[in-house]
C-alpha positions as CSV (number, residue, x, y, z in Angstrom):
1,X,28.3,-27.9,-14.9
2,X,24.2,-27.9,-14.9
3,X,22.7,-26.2,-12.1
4,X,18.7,-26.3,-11.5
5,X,16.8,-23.3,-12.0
6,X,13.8,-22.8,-9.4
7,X,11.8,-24.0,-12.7
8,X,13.2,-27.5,-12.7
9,X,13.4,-27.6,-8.9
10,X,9.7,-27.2,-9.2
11,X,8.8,-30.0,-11.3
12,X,10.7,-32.0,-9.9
13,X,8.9,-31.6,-6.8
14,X,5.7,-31.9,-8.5
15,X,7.1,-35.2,-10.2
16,X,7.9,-36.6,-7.1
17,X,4.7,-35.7,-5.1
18,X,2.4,-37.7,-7.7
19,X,5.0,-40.8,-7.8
20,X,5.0,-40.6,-3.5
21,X,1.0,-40.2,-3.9
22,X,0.5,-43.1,-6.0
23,X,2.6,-45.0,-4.1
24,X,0.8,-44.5,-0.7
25,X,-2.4,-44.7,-2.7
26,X,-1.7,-48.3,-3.3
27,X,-0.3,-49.2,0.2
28,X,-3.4,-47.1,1.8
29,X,-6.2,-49.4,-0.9
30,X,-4.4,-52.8,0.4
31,X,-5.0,-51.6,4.4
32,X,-8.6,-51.0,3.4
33,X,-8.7,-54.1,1.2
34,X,-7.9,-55.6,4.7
35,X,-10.1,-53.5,7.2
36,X,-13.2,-54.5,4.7
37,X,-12.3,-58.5,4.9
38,X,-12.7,-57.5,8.9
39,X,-15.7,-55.8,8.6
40,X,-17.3,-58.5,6.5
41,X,-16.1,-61.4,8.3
42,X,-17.0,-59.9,11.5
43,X,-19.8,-58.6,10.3
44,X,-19.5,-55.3,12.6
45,X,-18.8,-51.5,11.8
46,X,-15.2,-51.1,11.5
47,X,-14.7,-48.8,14.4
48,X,-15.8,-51.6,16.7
49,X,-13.8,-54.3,15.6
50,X,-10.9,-55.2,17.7
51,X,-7.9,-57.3,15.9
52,X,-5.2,-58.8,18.1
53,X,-2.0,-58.1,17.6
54,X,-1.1,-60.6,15.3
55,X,-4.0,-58.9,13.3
56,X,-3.0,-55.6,13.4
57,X,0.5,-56.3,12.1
58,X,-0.7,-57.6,8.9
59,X,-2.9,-54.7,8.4
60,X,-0.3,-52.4,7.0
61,X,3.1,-53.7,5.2
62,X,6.2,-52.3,7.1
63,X,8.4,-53.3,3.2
64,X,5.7,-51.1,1.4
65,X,6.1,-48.0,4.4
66,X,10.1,-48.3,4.3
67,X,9.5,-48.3,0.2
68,X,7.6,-45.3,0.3
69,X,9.9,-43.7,2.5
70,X,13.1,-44.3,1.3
71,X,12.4,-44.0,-2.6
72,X,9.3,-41.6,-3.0
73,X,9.7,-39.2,0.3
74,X,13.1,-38.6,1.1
75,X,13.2,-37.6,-2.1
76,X,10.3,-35.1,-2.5
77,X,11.7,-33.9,0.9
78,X,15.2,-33.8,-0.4
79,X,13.3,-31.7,-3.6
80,X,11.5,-29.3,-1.3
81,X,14.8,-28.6,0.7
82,X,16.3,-27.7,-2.7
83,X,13.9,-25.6,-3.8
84,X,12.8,-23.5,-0.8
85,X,15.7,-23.7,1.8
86,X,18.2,-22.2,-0.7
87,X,18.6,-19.5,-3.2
88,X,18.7,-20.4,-7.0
C-alpha cells in the first residue's frame, strides 16, 4: 500500500492552494466586473452606492461559492489536516 510522505503531503497542499486561488480569483474579478458596471452607471464612488436586494444577490454567484468550496477548499483543508494534524 502507498502511504504519503510529509513531502507529497506538501505539494499537494501547495497544488491545491494555487487551483482554490485561481478559482476565487475568477469569482472575486466577476464581483468586481459587477461593482464597476455600478459605479459607472451610477456614476458614484463605490462605497456609496446602495443596491437593493435583488442587486446585491447578483453581485456574487452562490454555484461559483459552493464550487469553490466543495472542490478546491475542502480539499486543501482536507490536505492541511493530513499534513499537520498527524504524524507521517
Amino acid at each position: 500500500m502507498l502511504t504519503d510522505t510529509a513531502g507529497s503531503l506538501a505539494w499537494r497542499v501547495v497544488e491545491r492552494f494555487y487551483r482554490a486561488r485561481r478559482v476565487f480569483s475568477s469569482v472575486h474579478d466577476r464581483y468586481e466586473q459587477i461593482v464597476q458596471s455600478y459605479v459607472e452607471k451610477f456614476d458614484l464612488p463605490r462605497e456609496e452606492i446602495r443596491l437593493a436586494p435583488r442587486e446585491l444577490v447578483e453581485l456574487l454567484s452562490t454555484q461559483d461559492l459552493e464550487k469553490l468550496r466543495d472542490h478546491y477548499l475542502m480539499p486543501l483543508k482536507q490536505a492541511c489536516h493530513r499534513l499537520f494534524r498527524t504524524e507521517v
